[in-house]
C-alpha positions as CSV (number, residue, x, y, z in Angstrom):
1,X,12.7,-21.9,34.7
2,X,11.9,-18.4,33.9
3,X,8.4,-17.0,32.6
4,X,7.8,-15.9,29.1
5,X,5.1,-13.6,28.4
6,X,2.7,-14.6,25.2
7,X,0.7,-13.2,22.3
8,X,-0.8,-15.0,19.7
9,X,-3.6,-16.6,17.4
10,X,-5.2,-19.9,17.1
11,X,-5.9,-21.8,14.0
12,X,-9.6,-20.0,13.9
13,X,-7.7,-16.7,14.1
14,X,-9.0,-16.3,17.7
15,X,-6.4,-13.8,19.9
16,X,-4.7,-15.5,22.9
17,X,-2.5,-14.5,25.8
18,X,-0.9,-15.9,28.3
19,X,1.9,-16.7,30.7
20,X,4.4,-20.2,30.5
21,X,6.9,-21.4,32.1
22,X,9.8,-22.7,29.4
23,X,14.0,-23.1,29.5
24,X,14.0,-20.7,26.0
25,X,11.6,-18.6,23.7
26,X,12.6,-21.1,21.2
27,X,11.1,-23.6,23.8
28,X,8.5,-21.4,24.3
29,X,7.6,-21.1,20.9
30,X,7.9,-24.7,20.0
31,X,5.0,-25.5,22.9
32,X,3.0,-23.3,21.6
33,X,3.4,-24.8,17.8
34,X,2.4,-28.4,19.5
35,X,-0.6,-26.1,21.5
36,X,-1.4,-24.9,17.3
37,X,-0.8,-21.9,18.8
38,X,0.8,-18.9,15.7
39,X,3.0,-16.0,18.2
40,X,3.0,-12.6,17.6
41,X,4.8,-11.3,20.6
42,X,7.2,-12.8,23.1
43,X,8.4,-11.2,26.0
44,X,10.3,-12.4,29.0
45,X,8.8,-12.1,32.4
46,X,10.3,-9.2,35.1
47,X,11.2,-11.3,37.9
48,X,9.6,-10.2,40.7
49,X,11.6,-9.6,44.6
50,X,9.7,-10.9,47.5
51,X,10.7,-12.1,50.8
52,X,8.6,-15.0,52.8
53,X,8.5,-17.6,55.0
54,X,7.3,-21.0,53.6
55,X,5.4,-20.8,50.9
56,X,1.7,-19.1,52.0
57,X,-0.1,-22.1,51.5
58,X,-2.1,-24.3,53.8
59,X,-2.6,-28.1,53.6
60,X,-6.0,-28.4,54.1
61,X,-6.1,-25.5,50.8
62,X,-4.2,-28.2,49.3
63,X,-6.4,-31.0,50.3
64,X,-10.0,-28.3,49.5
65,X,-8.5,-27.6,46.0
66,X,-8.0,-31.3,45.2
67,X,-11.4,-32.3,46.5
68,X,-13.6,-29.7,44.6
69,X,-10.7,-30.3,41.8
70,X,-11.5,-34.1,41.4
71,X,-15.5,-33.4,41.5
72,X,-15.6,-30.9,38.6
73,X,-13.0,-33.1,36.5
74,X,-16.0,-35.9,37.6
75,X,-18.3,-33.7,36.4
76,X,-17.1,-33.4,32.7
77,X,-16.0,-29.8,32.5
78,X,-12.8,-29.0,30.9
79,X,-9.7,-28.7,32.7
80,X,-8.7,-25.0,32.2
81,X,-12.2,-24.4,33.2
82,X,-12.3,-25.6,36.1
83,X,-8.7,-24.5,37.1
84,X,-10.4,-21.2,35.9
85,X,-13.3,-21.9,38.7
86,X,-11.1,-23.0,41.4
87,X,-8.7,-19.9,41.0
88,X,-11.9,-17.3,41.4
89,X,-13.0,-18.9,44.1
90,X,-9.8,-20.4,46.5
91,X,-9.2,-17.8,49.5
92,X,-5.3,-18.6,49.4
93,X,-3.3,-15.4,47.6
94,X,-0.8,-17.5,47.2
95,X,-2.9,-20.4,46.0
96,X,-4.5,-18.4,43.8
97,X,-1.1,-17.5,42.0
98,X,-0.4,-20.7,41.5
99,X,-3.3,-21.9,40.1
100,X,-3.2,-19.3,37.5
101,X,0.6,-20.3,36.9
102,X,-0.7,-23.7,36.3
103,X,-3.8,-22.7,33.9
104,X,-1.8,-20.5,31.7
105,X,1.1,-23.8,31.1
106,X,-2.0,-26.1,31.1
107,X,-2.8,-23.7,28.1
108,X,0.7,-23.5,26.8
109,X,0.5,-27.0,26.2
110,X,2.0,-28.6,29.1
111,X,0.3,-32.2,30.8
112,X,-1.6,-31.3,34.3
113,X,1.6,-32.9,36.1
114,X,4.3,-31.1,34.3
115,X,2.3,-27.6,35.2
116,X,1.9,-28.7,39.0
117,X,6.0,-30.1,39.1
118,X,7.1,-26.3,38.5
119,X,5.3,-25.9,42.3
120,X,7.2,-28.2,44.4
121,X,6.4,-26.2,47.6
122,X,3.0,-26.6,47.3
123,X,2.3,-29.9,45.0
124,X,4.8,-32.7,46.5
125,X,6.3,-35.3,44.2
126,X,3.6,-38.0,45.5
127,X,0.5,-35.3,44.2
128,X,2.6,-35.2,40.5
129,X,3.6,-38.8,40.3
130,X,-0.5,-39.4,41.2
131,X,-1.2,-37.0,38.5
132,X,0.8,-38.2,35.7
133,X,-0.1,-41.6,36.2
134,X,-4.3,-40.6,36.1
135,X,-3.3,-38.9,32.8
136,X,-1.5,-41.1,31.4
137,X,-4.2,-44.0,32.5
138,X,-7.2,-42.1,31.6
139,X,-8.0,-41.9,34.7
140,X,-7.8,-38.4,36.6
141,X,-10.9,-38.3,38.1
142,X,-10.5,-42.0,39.8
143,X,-6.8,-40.7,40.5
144,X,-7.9,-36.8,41.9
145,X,-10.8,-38.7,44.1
146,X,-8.1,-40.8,45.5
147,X,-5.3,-38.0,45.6
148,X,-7.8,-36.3,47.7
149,X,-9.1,-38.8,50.2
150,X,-5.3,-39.7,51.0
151,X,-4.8,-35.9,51.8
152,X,-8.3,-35.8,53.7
153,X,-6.8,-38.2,55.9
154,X,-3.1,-37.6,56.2
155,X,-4.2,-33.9,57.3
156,X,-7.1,-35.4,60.4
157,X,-3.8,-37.8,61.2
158,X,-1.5,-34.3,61.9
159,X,-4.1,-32.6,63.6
160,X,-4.7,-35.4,66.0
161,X,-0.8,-36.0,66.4
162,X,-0.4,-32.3,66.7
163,X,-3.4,-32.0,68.9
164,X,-2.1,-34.7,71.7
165,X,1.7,-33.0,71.7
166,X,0.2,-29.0,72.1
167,X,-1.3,-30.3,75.5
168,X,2.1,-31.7,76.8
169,X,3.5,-28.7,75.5
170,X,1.5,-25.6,76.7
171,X,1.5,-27.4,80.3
172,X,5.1,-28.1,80.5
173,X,5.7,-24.2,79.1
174,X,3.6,-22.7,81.9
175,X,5.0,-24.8,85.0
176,X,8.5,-23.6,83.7
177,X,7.5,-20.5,83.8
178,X,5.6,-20.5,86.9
179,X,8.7,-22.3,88.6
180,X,11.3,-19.3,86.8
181,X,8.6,-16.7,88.2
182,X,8.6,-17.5,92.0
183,X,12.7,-18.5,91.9
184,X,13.4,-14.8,90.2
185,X,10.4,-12.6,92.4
186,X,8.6,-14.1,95.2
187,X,11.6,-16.4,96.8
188,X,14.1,-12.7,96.9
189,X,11.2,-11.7,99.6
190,X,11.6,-14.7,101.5
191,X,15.2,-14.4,101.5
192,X,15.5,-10.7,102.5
193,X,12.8,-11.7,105.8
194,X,15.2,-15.1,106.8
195,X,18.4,-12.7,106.4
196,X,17.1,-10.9,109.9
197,X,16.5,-14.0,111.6
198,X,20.4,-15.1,112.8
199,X,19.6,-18.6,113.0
200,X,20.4,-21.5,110.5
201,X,17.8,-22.4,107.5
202,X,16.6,-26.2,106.7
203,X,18.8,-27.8,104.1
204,X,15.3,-27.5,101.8
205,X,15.2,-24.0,102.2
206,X,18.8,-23.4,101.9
207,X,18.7,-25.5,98.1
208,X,15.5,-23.2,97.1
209,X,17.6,-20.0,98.0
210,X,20.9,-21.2,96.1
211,X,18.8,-21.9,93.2
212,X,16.9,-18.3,93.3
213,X,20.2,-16.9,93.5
214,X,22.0,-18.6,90.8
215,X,19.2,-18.0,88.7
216,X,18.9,-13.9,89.1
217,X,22.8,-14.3,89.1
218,X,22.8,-15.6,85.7
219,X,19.3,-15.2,84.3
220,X,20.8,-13.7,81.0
221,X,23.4,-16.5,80.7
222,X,20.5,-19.0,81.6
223,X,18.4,-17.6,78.4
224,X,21.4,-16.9,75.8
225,X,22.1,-21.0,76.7
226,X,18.9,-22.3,76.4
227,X,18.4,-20.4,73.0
228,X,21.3,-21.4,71.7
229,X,20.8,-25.0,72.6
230,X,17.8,-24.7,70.7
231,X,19.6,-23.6,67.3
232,X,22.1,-26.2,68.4
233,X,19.3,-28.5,68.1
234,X,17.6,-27.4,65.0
235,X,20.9,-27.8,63.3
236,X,21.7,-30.4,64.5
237,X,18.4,-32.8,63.1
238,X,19.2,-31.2,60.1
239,X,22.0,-33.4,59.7
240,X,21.5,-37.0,58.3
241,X,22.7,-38.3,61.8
242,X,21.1,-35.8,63.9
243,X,17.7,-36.6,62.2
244,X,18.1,-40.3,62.8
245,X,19.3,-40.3,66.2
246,X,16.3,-38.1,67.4
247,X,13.6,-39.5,65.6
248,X,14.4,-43.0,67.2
249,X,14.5,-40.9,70.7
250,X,11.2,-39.7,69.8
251,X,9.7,-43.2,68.6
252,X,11.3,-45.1,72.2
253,X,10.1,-41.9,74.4
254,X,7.6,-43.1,77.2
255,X,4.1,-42.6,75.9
256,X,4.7,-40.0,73.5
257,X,6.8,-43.1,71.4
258,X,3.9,-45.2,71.3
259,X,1.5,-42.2,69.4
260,X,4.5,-41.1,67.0
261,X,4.9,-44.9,66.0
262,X,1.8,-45.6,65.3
263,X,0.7,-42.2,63.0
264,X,4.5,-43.0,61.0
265,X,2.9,-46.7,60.0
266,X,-0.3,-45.4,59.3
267,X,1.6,-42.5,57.1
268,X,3.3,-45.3,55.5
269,X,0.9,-47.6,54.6
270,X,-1.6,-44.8,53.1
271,X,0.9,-43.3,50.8
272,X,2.3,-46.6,49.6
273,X,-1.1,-48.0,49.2
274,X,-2.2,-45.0,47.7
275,X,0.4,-45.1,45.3
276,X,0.3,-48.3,44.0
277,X,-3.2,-48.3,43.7
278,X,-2.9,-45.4,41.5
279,X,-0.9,-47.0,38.9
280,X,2.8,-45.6,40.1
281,X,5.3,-48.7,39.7
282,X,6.7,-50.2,43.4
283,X,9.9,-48.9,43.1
284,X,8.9,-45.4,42.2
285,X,6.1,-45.6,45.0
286,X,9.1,-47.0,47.6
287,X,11.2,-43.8,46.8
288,X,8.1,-41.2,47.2
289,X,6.8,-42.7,50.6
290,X,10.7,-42.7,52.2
291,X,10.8,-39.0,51.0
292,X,7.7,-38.5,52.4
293,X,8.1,-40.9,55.7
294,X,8.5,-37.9,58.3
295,X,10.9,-39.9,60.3
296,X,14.0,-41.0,59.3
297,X,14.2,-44.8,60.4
298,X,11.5,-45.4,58.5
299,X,12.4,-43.2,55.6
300,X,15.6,-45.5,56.1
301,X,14.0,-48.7,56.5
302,X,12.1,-48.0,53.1
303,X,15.0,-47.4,51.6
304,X,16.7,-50.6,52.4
305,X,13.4,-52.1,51.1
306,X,13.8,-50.4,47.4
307,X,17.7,-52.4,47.8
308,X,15.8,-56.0,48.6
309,X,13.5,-55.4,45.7
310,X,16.4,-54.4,43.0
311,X,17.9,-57.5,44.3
312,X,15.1,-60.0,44.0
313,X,13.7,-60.3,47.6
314,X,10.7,-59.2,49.5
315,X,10.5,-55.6,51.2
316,X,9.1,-57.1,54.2
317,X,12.8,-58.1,56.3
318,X,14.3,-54.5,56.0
319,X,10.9,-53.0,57.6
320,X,11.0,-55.8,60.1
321,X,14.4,-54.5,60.8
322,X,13.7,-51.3,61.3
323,X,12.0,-52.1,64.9
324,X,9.3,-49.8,64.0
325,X,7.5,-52.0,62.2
326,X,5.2,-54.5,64.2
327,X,5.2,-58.5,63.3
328,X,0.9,-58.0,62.1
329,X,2.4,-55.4,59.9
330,X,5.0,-57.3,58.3
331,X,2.8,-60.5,57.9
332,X,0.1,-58.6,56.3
333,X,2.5,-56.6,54.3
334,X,4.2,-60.1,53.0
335,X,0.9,-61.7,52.4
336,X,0.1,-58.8,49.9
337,X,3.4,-59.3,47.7
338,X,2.4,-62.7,47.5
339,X,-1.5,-62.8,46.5
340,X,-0.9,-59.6,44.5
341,X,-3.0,-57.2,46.7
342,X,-0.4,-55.1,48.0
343,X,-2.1,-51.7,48.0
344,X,-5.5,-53.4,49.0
345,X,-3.5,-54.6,52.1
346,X,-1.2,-51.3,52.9
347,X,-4.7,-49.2,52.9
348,X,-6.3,-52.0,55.3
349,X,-2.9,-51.4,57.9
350,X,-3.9,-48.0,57.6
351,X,-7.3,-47.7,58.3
352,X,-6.4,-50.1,60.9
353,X,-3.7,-47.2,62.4
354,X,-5.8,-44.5,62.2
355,X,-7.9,-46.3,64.6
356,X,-5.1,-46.9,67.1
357,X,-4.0,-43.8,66.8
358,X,-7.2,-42.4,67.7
359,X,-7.1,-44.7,70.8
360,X,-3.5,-43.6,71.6
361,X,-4.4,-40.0,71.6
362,X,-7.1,-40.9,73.8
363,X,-5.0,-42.8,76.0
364,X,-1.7,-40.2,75.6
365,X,-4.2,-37.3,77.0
366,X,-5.6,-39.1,80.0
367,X,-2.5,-40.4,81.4
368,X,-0.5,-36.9,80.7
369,X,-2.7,-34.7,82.6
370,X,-2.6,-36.5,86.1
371,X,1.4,-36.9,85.8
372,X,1.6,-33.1,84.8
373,X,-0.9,-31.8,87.6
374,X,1.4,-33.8,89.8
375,X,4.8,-32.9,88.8
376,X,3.3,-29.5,89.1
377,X,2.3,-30.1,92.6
378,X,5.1,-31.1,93.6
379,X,7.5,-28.9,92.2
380,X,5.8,-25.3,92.8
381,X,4.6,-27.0,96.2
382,X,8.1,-27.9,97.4
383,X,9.7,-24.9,97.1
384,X,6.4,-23.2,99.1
385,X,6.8,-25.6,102.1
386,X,10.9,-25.0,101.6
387,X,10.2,-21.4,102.0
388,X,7.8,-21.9,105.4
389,X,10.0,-24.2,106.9
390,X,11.8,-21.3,109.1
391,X,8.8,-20.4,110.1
392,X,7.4,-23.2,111.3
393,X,10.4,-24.0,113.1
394,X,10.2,-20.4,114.3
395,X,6.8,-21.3,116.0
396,X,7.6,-24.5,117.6
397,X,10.4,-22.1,119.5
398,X,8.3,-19.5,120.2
399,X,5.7,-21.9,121.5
């Protein structure tokens, strides 16, 4: 929606100014008549060029603003004062700009939610649904407290997810480049010293110097291939199928499976918990959590769910379907639909993840280093014993 630039007076004759978001100046004007807001000048906004990736924003901004957010809504003070506080203070630009945006529809007579929907890059659809229903319940204190102890969480659950992968990652990226390093410069040497010899090489060595040489043959085919692979890839898992197939590779790869599986039902169980503990109706909460699932055979398996429901039956068989889903998770998840304490039970599965999780970081991290230190070994090892095979063979002659 475009931005319309305001003048105007209040009822007391008191000068305003500000900036909303609106379809038309006649919608414009008619928000401003519900706001009892009289216009003197209306202008539409110059739309404004700028080029950048993402959108500038942080999560843990997200998760700061909604914390101090939630205590000075606790507090009593009015809402465009403390959007007024939070926007002089944030360090975000970006964050800034949008708090702003939201202040001046906040005073243009928009609800909280409808002024945080025109962000969708920075407030999701589960942070407006939460929103709307604390205003709409009275509630938006109980609803920002809750809004920001979910994202308190979900952002320590990345970090430790992200944390256990960047060690894999970083070890894996410099033993491939360790290996590429002596195949493209220090093998050549030994290759140029065993051409003067005259006699015939190990079948170790021989493999070492036919990989050296293909690689320097084709070094710039090697690294055109493996980037294109990699936009092969992205697009790819951009693709409905793509997504699914990988994210079931990733949640049935050895050890790595085990950590991703665990942090998806956790993810699960908080936002649908947290959801219908704020009021949001369970088909409505169903369709936020599969959007914001993060794998796609869950985000599938919840949407199966919100099919059972509109039919009468239980959401429980279409996770147990899934395979991702554990029986104690299922159980617990069906003894909550039937005593009524869904959310009570969904936010007890996740504290109970967020544990195991912890535990399979732990886990992931002493295992991984051991295997990489020995693949390592063996790899950068071989191919030095390959190369001083002739020479121990020139030895033993000489000897």
């Amino acid at each position: 929606m475009p931005n319309f630039e305001y003048k105007g007076k209040t009822m007391g004759g008191a000068p305003v100014a500000g900036v909303v978001s609106a379809k038309s100046r006649q919608d414009l004007e008619r928000i401003l008549r519900q706001n009892r807001i009289l216009v003197t000048s209306v202008r539409k906004k110059p739309t404004q060029i700028s080029i950048k990736i993402g959108t500038g924003v942080k999560r843990q901004d997200i998760s700061r603003f909604t914390r101090q957010f939630a205590t000075m809504i606790g507090s009593g003070l009015p809402m465009i004062q403390c959007l007024e506080i939070l926007a002089a203070q944030v360090e975000s630009t970006e964050l800034r700009k949008v708090i702003n945006q939201i202040k001046d529809s906040v005073q243009g007579g928009s609800t909280l939610a409808d002024a945080l929907a025109r962000h969708p890059k920075v407030f999701d659809q589960l942070y407006t649904n939460m929103v709307e229903a604390g205003e709409v319940g009275g509630a938006l204190d109980v609803i920002l407290n809750r809004l920001a102890v979910y994202r308190e969480k979900a952002d320590a659950l990345i970090r430790k997810v992200k944390g256990a992968m960047m060690y894999p990652i970083v070890i894996s990226v410099v033993a491939t480049g360790v290996t590429i390093a002596m195949l493209t410069f220090i093998v050549p040497v030994f290759a140029k010293m065993f051409a003067g010899l005259g006699s015939e090489l190990p079948m170790p060595t021989l493999v070492v110097l036919g990989i050296s040489n293909f690689l320097q043959a084709n070094f710039l085919y090697f690294i055109v291939g493996l980037v294109g692979l990699l936009i092969g890839y992205r697009f790819y898992v951009k693709t409905p199928g793509g997504r699914l197939a990988a994210d079931r590779v990733y949640i049935n790869f050895p050890m790595l499976g085990t950590l991703i599986r665990k942090s998806a039902i956790s993810r699960f169980s908080r936002t649908l918990g947290t959801l219908l503990s704020s009021g949001v109706s369970i088909l409505d909460a169903l369709e936020i959590t599969a959007k914001t699932a993060g794998n796609r055979v869950v985000h599938d398996a919840i949407k199966r769910s919100i099919i059972s429901i509109a039919e009468g039956d239980t959401i429980t068989n279409p996770l147990k379907e899934s395979g991702v889903f554990p029986p104690m998770v299922t159980q617990m998840i069906a003894v909550g639909e039937k005593t009524g304490g869904l959310d009570e039970m969904l936010n007890k599965i996740a504290d109970f993840y967020d544990e195991e999780v912890d535990a399979a970081v732990s886990a992931l991290t002493s295992i991984i280093e051991p295997v990489v230190i020995v693949v390592m070994g063996v790899v950068i090892g071989g191919m030095l014993i390959a190369m001083y095979l002739p020479m121990f063979d020139i030895i033993g002659k000489i000897g």
